[in-house]
C-alpha positions in Angstrom: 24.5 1.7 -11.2 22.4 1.1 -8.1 19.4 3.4 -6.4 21.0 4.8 -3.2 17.3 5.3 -1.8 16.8 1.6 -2.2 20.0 0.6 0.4 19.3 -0.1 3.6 21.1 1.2 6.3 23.6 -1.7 6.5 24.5 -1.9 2.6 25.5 1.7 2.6 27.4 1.6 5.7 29.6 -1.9 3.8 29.9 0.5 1.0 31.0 3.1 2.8 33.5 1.2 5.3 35.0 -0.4 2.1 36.1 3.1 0.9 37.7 3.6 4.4 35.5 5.9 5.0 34.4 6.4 8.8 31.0 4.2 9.7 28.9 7.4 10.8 29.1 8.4 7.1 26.7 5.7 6.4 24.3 7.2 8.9 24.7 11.1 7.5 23.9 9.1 3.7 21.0 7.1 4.7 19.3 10.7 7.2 19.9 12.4 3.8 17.8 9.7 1.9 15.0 8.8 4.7 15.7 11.4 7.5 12.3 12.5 9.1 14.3 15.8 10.6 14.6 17.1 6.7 11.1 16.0 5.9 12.0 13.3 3.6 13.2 15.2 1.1 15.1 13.4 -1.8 18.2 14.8 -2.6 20.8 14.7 -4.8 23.7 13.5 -3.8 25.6 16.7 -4.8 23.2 18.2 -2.0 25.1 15.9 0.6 26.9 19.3 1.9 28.1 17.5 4.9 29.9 15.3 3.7 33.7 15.4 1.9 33.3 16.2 -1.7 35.5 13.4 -3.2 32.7 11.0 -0.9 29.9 12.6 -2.8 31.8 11.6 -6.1 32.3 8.7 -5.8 28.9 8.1 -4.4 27.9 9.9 -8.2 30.0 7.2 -10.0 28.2 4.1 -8.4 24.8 5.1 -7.5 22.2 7.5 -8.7 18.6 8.2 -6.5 15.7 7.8 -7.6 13.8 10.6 -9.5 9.5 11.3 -9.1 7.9 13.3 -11.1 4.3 14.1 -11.0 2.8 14.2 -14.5 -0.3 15.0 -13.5 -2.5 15.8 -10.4 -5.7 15.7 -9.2 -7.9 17.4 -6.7 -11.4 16.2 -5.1 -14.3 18.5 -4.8 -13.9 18.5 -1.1 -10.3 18.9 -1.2 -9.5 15.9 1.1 -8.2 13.6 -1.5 -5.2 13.9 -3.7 -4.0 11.4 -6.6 -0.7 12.2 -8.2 0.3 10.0 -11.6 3.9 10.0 -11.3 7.3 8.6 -13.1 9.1 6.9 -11.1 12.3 6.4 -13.1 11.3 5.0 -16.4 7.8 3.3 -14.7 3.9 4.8 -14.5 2.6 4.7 -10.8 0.1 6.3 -9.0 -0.4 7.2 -5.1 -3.5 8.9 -3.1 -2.8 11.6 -0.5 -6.1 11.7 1.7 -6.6 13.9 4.5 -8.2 13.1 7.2 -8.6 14.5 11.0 -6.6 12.4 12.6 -3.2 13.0 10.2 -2.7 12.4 6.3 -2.6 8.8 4.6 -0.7 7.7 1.6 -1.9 5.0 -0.6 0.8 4.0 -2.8 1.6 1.3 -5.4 4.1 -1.4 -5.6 3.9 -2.2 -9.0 3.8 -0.8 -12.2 0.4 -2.4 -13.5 -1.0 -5.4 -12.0 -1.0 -9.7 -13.0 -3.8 -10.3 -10.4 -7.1 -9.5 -13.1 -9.6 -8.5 -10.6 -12.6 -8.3 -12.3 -13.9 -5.1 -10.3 -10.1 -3.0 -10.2 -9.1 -1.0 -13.2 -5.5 -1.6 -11.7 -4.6 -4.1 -14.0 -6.3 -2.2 -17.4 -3.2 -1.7 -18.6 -1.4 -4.9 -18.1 1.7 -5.2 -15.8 5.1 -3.9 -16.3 7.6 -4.2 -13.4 8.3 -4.8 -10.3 8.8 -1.2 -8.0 11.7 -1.2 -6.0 11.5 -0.5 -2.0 13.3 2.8 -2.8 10.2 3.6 -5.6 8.0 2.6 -2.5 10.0 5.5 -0.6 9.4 7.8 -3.1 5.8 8.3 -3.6 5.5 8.4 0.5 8.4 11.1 0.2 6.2 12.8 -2.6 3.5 13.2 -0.6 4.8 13.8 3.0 6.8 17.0 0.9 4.0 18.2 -1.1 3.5 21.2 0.7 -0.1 22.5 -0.2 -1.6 19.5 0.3 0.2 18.9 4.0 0.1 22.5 4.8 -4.0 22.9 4.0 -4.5 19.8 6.2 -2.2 21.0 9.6 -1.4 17.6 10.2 1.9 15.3 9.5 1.4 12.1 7.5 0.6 9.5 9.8 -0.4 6.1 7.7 0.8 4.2 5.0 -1.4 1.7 3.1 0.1 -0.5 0.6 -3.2 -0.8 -1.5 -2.4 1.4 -5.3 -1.5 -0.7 -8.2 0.1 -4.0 -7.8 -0.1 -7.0 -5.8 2.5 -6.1 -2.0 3.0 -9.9 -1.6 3.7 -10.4 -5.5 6.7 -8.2 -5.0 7.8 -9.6 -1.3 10.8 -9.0 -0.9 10.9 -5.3 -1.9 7.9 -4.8 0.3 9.4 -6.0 3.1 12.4 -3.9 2.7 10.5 -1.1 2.2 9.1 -1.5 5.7 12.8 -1.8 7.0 13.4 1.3 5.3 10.4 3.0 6.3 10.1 2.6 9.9 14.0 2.9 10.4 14.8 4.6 13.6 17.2 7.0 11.9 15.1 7.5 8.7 11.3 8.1 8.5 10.5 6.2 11.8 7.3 5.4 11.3 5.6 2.8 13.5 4.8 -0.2 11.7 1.7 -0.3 13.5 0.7 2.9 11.2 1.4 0.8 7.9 -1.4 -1.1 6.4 -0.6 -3.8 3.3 -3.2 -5.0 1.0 -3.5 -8.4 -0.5 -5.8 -10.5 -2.9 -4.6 -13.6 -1.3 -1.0 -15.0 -2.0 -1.3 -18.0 0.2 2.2 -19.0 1.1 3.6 -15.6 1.1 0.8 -14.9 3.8 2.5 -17.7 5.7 6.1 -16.0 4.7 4.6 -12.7 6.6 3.3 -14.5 9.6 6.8 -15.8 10.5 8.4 -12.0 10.6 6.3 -11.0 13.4 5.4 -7.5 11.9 3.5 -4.8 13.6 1.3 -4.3 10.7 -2.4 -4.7 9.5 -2.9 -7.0 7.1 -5.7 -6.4 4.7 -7.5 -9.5 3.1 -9.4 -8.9 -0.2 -11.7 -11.3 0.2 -15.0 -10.2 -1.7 -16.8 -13.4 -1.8 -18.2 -15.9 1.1 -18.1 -19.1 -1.3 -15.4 -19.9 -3.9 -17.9 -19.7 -6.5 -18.6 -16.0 -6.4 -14.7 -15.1 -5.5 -13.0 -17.0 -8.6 -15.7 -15.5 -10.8 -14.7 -11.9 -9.9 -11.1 -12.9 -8.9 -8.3 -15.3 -10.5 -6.5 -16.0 -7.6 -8.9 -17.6 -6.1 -9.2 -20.5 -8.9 -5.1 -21.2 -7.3 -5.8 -20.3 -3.9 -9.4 -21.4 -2.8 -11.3 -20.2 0.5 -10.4 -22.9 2.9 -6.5 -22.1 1.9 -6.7 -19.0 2.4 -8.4 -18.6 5.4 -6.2 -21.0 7.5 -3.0 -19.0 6.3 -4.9 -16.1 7.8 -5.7 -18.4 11.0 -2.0 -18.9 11.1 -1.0 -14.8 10.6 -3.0 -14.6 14.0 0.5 -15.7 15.9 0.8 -12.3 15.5 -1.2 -11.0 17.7 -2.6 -9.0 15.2 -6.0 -8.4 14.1 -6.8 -9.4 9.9 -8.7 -6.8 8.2 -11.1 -8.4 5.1 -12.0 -6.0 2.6 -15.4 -6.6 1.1 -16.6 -4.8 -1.9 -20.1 -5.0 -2.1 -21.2 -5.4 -5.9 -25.0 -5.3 -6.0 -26.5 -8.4 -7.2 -23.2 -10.5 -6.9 -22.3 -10.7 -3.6 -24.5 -8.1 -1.3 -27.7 -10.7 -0.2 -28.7 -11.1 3.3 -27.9 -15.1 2.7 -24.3 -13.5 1.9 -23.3 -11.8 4.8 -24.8 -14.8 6.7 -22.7 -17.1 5.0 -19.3 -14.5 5.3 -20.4 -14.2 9.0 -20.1 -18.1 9.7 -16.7 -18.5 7.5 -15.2 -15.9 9.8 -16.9 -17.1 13.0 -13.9 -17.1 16.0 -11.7 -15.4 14.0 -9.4 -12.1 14.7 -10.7 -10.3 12.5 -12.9 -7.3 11.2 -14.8 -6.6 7.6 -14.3 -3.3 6.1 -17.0 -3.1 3.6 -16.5 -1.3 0.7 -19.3 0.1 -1.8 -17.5 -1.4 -5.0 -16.8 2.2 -7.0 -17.0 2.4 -10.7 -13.9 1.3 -12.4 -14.0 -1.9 -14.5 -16.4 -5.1 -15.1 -19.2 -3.0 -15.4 -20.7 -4.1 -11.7 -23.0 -1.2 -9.7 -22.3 -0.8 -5.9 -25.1 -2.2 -3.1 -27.7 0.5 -2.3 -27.2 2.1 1.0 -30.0 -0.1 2.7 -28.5 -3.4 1.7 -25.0 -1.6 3.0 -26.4 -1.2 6.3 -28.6 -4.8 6.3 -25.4 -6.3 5.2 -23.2 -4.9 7.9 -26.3 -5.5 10.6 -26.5 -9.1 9.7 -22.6 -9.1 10.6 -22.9 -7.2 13.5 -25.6 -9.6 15.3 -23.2 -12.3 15.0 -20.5 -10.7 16.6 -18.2 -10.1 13.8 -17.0 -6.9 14.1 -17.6 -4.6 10.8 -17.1 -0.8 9.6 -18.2 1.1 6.2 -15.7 2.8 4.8 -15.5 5.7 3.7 -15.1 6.6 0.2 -12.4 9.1 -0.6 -11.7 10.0 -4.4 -14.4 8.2 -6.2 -14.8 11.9 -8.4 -11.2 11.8 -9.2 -10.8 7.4 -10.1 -8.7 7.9 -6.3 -11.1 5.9 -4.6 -10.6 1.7 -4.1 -10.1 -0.2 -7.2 -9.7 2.6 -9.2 -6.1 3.1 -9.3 -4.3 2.4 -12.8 -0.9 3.9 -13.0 -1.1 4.6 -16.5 -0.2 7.6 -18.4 -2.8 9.4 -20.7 
């Protein structure tokens, strides 16, 4: 049996037109499944009132829809940040609900575990698993955008989606990519794909693979390191793909118009000298791009984050040489929600 949730639009509606059934049943199915106008709501298929029962059977004999259940939730002192460990079927994931004044975010993740070995994310702890499917994707956003305390307390809808929990996006491309077809559907969720952000470590040609759809969305770099010394001693990927690859992949993303975000954790004593941001500041030079730099939160690898000083230095030396550069802001770090911290493992 297949996931209805992970179908696009056009599978069900072959499925559907096979049975002789009219094509605008396809539609009713997939506003069921992705439909911002019932709030994203998974149902059963039993719950499909409007359409013919001996439909909803058969749709019971061939697919089933994917179940979430929260095992266990957590709750920030300020309130702002939510991390639910969920099943999704029979995998461990977790996602972060974050509130901020603008609308909601989602941070979900699109593996079960992680191959990538970060030395600094506690992601891949407890080795990797599966692959999620786009409709597992689905579900955690649904999860979120329906949990009703945590949406109600904020007044706002969810307006982002980052593709940064457990799991490398470009590891599992063709699900992700689906996802986003399923996500931003004009007769499901609708979301702009400007609103969705994907993380990656670095997957060279699948970076090239992303380029060539023309996508809306912001591309996060992990890079971490301004020499391929420090990067492939905090993370593997780098000893396969080294800076000079990387970088002109990203060069060639910027066909689409679209500005590259690199994520920098700063790990005190490792990467966070003056001489470092110098040297990140002149590998980015002429570039589309911004740095988000990231105090590296306590998670694995036993590294400490950059004082606040060397934060701001850091980001000053950046700044006088034109390379635009924010801080960001840490959401989660008292409940293991925050970057890097993310495991998808159940205790």
């Amino acid at each position: 049996m297949r996931d209805l949730l992970d179908c696009t639009l056009p599978e069900i509606t072959e499925y559907i037109q096979a049975l002789g059934q009219p094509k605008y049943r396809a539609e009713q199915v997939f506003f069921h499944l992705h439909g911002n106008g019932n709030g994203g709501v998974i149902p059963k298929i039993s719950e499909m009132q409007n359409l013919p029962k001996a439909l909803r059977e058969q749709l019971e004999k061939d697919f089933f829809v994917t179940e979430i259940d929260i095992l266990k939730e957590l709750i920030s002192t300020d309130g702002n940040t939510r991390k639910f460990l969920t099943k999704i079927n029979d995998a461990y994931a977790e996602s972060v609900l974050m509130r901020y004044k603008h609308g909601d975010t989602v941070c979900i993740s699109t593996q079960a575990g992680c191959k990538m070995g970060c030395t600094f994310c506690a992601s891949a702890e407890s080795g990797f698993h599966r692959n999620l499917t786009a409709g597992e994707y689905c579900a955690q956003v649904y999860l979120a955008k329906n949990h009703a305390e945590a949406l109600q307390a904020s007044g706002q809808s969810l307006k982002n989606i980052v593709l940064m929990g457990c799991g490398e996006p470009l590891d599992n491309f063709g699900e992700t990519i689906k996802f986003i077809e399923l996500i931003t559907h004009p007769k499901g969720l609708n979301l702009s794909q400007r609103n969705i952000t994907l993380s990656t470590c670095g997957l060279v040609p699948q970076i090239y693979a992303l380029a060539d759809l023309n996508l809306k969305i912001t591309l996060a770099v992990s890079l971490h390191a301004p020499t391929d010394e420090i990067r492939a001693a905090i993370m593997p990927i780098a000893k396969k793909y080294p800076l000079d690859e990387l970088l002109r992949a990203c060069k060639y993303y910027e066909k689409t118009r679209r500005r590259i975000t690199f994520e920098y954790a700063l790990i005190k004593g490792v990467n966070d000298s003056v001489s470092h941001a110098k040297a990140l500041a002149k590998l980015l030079r002429g570039m589309l791009c911004h740095v988000n730099l990231i105090p590296v939160n306590k998670a694995r690898g036993g590294f400490s984050p950059a004082a606040q000083n060397e934060v701001r230095g850091f980001a000053a030396v950046l700044e006088d040489r034109n390379i635009p550069v924010t801080v960001r802001r840490s959401l989660g770090a008292d409940i293991d929600a925050a970057c890097g911290q993310l495991r998808g493992e159940c205790k």
